[in-house]
C-alpha positions in Angstrom: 67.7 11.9 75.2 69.4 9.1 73.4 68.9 6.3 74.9 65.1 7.0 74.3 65.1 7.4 70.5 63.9 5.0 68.0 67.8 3.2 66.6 67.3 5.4 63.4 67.1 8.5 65.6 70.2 7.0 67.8 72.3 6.8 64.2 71.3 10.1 63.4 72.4 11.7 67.0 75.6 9.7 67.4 76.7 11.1 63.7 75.8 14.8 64.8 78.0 14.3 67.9 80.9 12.7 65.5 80.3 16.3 63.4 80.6 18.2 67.2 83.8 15.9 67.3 85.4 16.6 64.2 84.8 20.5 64.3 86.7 20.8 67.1 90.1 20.1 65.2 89.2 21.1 61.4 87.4 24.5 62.1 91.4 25.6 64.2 93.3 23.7 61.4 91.8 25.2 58.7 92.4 28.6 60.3 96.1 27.4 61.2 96.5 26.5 58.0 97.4 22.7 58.8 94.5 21.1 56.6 93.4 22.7 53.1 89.5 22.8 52.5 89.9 19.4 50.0 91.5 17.5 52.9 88.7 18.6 55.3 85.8 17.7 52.9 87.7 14.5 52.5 87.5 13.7 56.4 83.6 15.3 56.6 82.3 13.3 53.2 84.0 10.1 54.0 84.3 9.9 57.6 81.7 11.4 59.2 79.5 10.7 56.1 77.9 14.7 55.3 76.9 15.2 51.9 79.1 17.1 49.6 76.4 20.5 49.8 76.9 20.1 53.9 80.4 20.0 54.0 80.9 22.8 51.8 78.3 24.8 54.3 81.0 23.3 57.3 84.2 24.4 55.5 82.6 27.8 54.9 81.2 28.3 58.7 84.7 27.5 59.8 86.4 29.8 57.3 84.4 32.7 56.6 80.5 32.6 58.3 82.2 31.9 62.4 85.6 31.2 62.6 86.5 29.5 66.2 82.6 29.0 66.8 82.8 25.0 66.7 85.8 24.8 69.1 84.0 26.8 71.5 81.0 25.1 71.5 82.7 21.6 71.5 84.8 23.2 74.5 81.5 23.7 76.3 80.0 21.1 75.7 82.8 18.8 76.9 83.1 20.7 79.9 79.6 20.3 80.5 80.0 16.6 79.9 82.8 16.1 82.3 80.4 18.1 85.3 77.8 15.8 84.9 80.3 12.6 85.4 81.4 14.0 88.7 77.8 14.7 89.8 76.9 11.2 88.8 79.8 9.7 90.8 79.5 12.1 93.6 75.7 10.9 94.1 75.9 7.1 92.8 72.3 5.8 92.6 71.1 8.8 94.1 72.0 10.9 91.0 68.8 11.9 89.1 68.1 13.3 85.6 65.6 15.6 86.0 66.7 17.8 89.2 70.1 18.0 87.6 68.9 19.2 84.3 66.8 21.7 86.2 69.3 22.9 88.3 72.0 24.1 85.3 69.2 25.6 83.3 68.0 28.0 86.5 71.5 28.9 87.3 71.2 30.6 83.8 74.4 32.1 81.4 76.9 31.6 84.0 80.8 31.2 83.1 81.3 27.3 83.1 83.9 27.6 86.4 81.0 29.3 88.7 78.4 27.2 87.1 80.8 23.7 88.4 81.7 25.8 91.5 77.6 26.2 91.9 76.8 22.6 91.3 78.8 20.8 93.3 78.9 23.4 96.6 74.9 23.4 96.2 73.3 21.0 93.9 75.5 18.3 94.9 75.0 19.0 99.2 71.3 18.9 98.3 70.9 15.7 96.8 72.7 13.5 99.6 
């Protein structure tokens, strides 16, 4: 949906997917005990510019509200990611938005394997 915000809304949702980006590592380092909560508001307030109420609401999520949530989501998501680049190449110009989208969302909760294993031995035949 990006590409059809206004620029402000484009900002807003490339920051959000720098915060996907940056839980990924500082929700398992905190836990691992490589980064103190200082150092992680540090890299959230400076680099991926939260305000100091939102990255104390980020540190606490990854320490005490769900621990190993973020990394499992970015993990998803990435996976998910990755899926729709081989669909794309697989169908070149053929490749459309709306069929895909429609497709993962009626395969329902599936484990991401079955869901790429579904995709590309069904969706994928379909659309050539």
């Amino acid at each position: 949906m990006k590409q059809y915000l206004p620029i402000e809304g484009q900002i807003g949702a490339l920051q959000m997917r720098m915060l996907r980006a940056a839980r990924a590592y500082l929700d398992p380092m905190l836990n691992f005990g490589l980064i103190e909560p200082d150092a992680t508001k540090r890299v959230l307030t400076q680099e991926v510019m939260l305000s100091d109420a939102f990255a104390k609401s980020e540190i606490d999520r990854y320490t005490f509200d769900s621990p190993g949530q973020a990394t499992s989501y970015f993990y998803g998501y990435s996976r998910l990611e990755a899926l729709r680049m081989r669909v794309e190449l697989a169908l070149g110009p053929k490749f459309k938005e709306q069929p895909y989208h429609d497709f993962i969302i009626n395969e329902g909760l599936l484990p991401l394997e079955l869901l790429e294993q579904a995709v590309m031995t069904r969706f994928v035949p379909s659309q050539q």
